[in-house]
N, C-alpha and C positions, 0 to 999 in steps of 0.2 A: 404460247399455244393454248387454246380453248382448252378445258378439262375434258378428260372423254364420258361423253355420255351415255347409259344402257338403257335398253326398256325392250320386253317382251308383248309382244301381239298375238292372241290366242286366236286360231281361227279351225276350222274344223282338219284342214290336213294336218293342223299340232302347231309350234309356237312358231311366229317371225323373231328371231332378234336382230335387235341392231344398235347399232353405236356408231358416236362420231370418231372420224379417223382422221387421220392426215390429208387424205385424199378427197373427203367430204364425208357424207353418211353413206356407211357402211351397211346393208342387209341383208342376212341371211334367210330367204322366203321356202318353206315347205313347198315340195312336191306334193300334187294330187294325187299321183301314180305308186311312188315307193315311200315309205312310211318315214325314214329317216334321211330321205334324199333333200338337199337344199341347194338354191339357185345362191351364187353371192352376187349384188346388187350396190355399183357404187354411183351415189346421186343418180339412182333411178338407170344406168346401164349395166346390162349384166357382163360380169365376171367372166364367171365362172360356176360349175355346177358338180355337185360332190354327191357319190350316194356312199356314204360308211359301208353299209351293208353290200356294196358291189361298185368296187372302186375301179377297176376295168370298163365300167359302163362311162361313155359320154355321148354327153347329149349333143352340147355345141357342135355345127359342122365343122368349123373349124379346128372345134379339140380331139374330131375324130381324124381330120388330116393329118396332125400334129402324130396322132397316137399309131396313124400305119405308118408315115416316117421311125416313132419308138420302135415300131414292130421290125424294123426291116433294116437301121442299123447293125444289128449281129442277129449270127443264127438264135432263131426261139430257145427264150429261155435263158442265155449266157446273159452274163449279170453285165451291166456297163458301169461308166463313171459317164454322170449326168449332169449337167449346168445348165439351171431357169435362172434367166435374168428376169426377172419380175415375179411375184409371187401369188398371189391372186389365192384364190383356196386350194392351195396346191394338189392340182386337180392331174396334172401332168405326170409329177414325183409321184404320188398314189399310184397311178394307172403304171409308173414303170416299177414301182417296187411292188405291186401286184402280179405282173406279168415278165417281171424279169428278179426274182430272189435275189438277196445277197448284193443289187446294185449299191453303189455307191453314188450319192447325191448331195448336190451343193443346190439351196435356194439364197440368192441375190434380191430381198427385198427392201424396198427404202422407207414404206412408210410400219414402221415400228406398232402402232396402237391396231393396226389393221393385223397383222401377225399373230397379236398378240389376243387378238378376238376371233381369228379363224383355231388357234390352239385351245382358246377356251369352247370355243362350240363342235368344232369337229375335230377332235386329237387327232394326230399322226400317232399310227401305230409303236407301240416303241419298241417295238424289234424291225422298224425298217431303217436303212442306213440313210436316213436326212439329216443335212446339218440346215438350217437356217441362218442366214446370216440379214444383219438389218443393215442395209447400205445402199447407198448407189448403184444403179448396175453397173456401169463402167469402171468406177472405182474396184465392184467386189469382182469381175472381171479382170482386171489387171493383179490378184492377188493365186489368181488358178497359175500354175505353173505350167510352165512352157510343154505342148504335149499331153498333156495329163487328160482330157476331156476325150470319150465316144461320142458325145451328142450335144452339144448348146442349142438349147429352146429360149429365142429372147421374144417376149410375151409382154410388153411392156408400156404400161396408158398412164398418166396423168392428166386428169380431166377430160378422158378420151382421147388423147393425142399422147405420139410417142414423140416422148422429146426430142430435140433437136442433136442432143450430143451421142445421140444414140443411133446417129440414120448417116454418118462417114464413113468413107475411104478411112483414115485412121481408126476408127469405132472395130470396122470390118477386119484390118489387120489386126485388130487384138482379137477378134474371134478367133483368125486364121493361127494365131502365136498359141493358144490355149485349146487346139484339137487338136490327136493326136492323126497322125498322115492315115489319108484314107475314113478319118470322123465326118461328122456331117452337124451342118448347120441351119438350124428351120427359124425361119422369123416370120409371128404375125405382124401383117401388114394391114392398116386400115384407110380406105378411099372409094372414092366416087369420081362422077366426071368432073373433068375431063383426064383421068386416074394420072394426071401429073406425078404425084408424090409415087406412087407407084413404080412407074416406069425409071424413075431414078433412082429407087432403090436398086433393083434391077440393075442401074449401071452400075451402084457404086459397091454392092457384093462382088460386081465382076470381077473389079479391079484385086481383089482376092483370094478368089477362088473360079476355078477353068469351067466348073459345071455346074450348072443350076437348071433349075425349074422352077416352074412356078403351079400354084392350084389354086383353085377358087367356081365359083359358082358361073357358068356362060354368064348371066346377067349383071353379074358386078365385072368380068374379063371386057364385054360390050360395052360399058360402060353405061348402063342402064340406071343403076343404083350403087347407092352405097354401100360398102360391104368388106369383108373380111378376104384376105388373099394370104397364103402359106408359100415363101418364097426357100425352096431349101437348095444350099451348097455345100459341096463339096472337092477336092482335091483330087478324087476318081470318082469314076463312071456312077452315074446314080440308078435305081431301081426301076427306072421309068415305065415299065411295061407293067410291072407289078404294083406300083402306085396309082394310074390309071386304071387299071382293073378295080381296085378297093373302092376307087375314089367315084367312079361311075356306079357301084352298086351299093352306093350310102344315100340315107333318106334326102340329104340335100344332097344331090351329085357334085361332085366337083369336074371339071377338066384339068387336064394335065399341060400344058404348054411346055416344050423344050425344043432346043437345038433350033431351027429357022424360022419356027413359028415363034420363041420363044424374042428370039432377034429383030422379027418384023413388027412383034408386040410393043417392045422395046422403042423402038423408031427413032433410034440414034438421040436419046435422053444421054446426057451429061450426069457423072458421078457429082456426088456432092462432098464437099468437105467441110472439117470443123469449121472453117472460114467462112464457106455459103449455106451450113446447114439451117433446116429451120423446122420447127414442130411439125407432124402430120397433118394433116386439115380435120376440124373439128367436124362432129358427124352433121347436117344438117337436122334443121329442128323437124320432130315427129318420130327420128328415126329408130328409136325404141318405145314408141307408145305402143299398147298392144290392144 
């Protein structure tokens, strides 16, 4: 492996850094708006978005879908046990061990030099209960004890695609083995048209869990564009009424899809398994130029 490289870029909202990682170049670009707030940036896609100063805030629509799912797992404020399969600027663990004290937290991340440059620029508080671990997520997934999870958030891209061993019927039964009856399970999903990869994630959560949803923006659900979808299951009834209300009055709006529309969305896609899985589709070129 290449030595990791640092350098700082001074520009008027305060410093870029960044460095080579695992995963390609790493950077972390200042905010305009909040003074210590930073975008993480891996080979020009973004992350993930951190503000020290007010770690409850997110920007992404995505990590504010993510974050009324945190919300809505237990009553406000009761602390959980939490598992991120991927780690990114651990933007997620913040927001729940800001809004939920005293949780307990497990991070599953693979690429080590990336970790190890979000700790040196934006600490984790050290009175929150995060552990980080550097590994596979499937690997550091199969080491959570049978039960033991309130909430698995798998959040997980290499070169913008989620790997292939990550998107199975088996994958999903180890989520279903490591939440505890009645936890809930959120996965970002990323696609475009013809939302293929999509619709068969969709199958293959089924095959482990009775109730899901799905959320996303109307024009990535139409199949319009490229784009980010929050697929979450569970073993009971999910918050659906309550999810949609948040998720309709967030700056990107999301819709809510479940139960028949959720099914005709669906349109009888096939689960996939370790055997037919295969990487998510790479975003098409442009799609984070800004």
């Amino acid at each position: 492996m290449a030595r990791s490289k640092q350098k700082r870029k001074t520009g008027r909202a305060g410093d870029t850094a960044a460095q080579q990682v695992a995963g390609g170049l790493a950077e972390l670009v200042p905010d305009r708006d909040r003074p210590r707030a930073r975008t993480l940036l891996i080979d020009g896609a973004p992350q993930s978005f951190v503000d020290p100063d007010d770690p409850a805030h997110l920007a992404f629509g995505y990590q504010r879908r993510l974050g009324h799912v945190a919300d809505l797992v237990a009553p406000p404020g009761r602390p959980v046990r939490a598992v991120h399969l991927g780690g990114g600027a651990f933007t997620l663990a913040r927001y729940i061990a800001a809004t939920r004290p005293r949780s307990t937290q497990q991070i599953v991340e693979i690429d080590a030099p990336l970790v190890e440059f979000v700790r040196r620029e934006l600490p984790l508080d050290s009175g929150w209960r995060i552990r980080v671990r550097c590994a596979d997520a499937r690997e550091g997934l199969a080491k959570i004890p049978d039960g033991w999870a309130d909430l698995i958030i798998a959040d997980v891209f290499g070169g913008a695609r989620t790997p292939a061993h990550l998107t199975s019927t088996e994958f999903a039964g180890e989520v279903r083995r490591a939440l505890r009856p009645g936890g809930a399970y959120a996965a970002n999903l990323a696609d475009g048209p013809p939302l293929a990869h999509l619709k068969a994630q969709i199958a293959t959560v089924a095959t482990a869990f009775p109730e899901l949803c799905l959320i996303a923006e109307p024009a990535v659900l139409r199949g319009r564009r490229f784009g980010n979808a929050v697929l979450l299951a569970s073993d009971e009834g999910l918050p659906v009424a309550e999810l949609t209300r948040r998720c309709a009055g967030d700056p990107h709006q999301g819709r809510v899809e479940h139960g028949r529309s959720l099914t005709d969305f669906t349109g009888g896609a096939a689960p996939v398994t370790d055997a037919s899985a295969r990487p998510s589709p790479a975003p098409p070129p442009g799609t984070f130029d800004h």
